[in-house]
C-alpha positions in Angstrom: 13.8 -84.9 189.6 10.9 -83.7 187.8 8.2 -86.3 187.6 5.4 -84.9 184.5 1.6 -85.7 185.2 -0.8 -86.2 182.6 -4.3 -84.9 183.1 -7.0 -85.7 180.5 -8.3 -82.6 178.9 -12.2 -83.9 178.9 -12.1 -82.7 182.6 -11.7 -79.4 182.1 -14.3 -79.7 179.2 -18.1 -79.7 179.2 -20.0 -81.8 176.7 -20.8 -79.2 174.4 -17.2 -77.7 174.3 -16.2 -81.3 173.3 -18.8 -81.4 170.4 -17.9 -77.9 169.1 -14.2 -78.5 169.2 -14.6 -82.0 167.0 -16.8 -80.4 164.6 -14.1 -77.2 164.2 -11.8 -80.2 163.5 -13.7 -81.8 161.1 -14.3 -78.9 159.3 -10.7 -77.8 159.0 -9.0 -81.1 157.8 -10.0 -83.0 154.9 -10.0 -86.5 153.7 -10.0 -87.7 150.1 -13.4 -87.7 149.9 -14.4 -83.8 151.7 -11.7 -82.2 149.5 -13.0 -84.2 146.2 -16.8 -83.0 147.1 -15.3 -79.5 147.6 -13.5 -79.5 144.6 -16.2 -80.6 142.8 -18.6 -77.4 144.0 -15.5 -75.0 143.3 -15.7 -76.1 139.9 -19.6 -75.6 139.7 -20.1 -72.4 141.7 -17.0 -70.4 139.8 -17.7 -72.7 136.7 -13.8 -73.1 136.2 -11.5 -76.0 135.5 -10.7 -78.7 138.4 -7.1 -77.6 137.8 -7.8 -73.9 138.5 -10.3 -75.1 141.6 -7.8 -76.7 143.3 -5.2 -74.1 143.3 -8.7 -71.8 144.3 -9.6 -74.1 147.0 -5.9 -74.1 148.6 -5.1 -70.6 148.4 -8.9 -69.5 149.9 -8.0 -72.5 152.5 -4.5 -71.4 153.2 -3.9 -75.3 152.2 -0.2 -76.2 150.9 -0.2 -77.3 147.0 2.4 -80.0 148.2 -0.1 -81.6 150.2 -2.7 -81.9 147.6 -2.0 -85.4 145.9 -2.9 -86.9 149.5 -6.2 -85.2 149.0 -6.6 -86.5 145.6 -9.3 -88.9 145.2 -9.0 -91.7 142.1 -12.0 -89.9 140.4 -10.3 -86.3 140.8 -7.1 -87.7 139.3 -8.7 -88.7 136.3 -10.1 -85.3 135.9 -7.5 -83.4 136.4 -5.6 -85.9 134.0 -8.7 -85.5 131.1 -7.8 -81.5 131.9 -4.0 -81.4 131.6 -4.3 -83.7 128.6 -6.8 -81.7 126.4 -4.6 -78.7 127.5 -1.2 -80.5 126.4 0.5 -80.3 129.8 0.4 -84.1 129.7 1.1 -86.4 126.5 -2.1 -89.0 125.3 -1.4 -92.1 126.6 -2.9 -95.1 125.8 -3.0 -98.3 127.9 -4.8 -100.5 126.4 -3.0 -101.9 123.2 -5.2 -103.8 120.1 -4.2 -107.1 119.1 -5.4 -108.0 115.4 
């Protein structure tokens, strides 16, 4: 019988290995809040639409489109709704009804 042993990489690491490998993970994987900021300088620096940012950000990111509504922050959404609506991919909605 094989018996498995599991060793703690940190001792094979020095400090600053540590610190280089946690900032090459921070840089690689987003949160909803890192993509939204990196969306939102796509769309300033190649002053295009959020839609066309996003699929500009996953393809120079090698990021799956399937995975992007996780990414999506509420504020994003919104945009990218405003965008698909004044382009007609999405019908006007209106929630909020008037009562007279």
């Amino acid at each position: 019988m094989i018996m498995a042993i599991k060793i703690p990489m940190d001792i094979f690491m020095d400090k600053n290995a540590k610190k280089e490998i946690d900032k090459i993970l921070k840089e690689k994987f987003y949160c909803p809040s890192k993509f939204a900021q990196e969306i939102e300088t796509t769309v300033q620096e190649e002053k295009c639409s959020y839609i066309d940012a996003v699929i500009f950000f996953c393809d120079k990111n090698k990021i799956d489109l399937e995975s992007v509504p996780k990414l999506l922050s509420k504020p994003l959404k919104e945009k990218i709704k405003c965008e698909a609506i004044e382009l007609n991919f999405l019908k006007k909605t209106s929630r909020a009804r008037l009562v007279f």
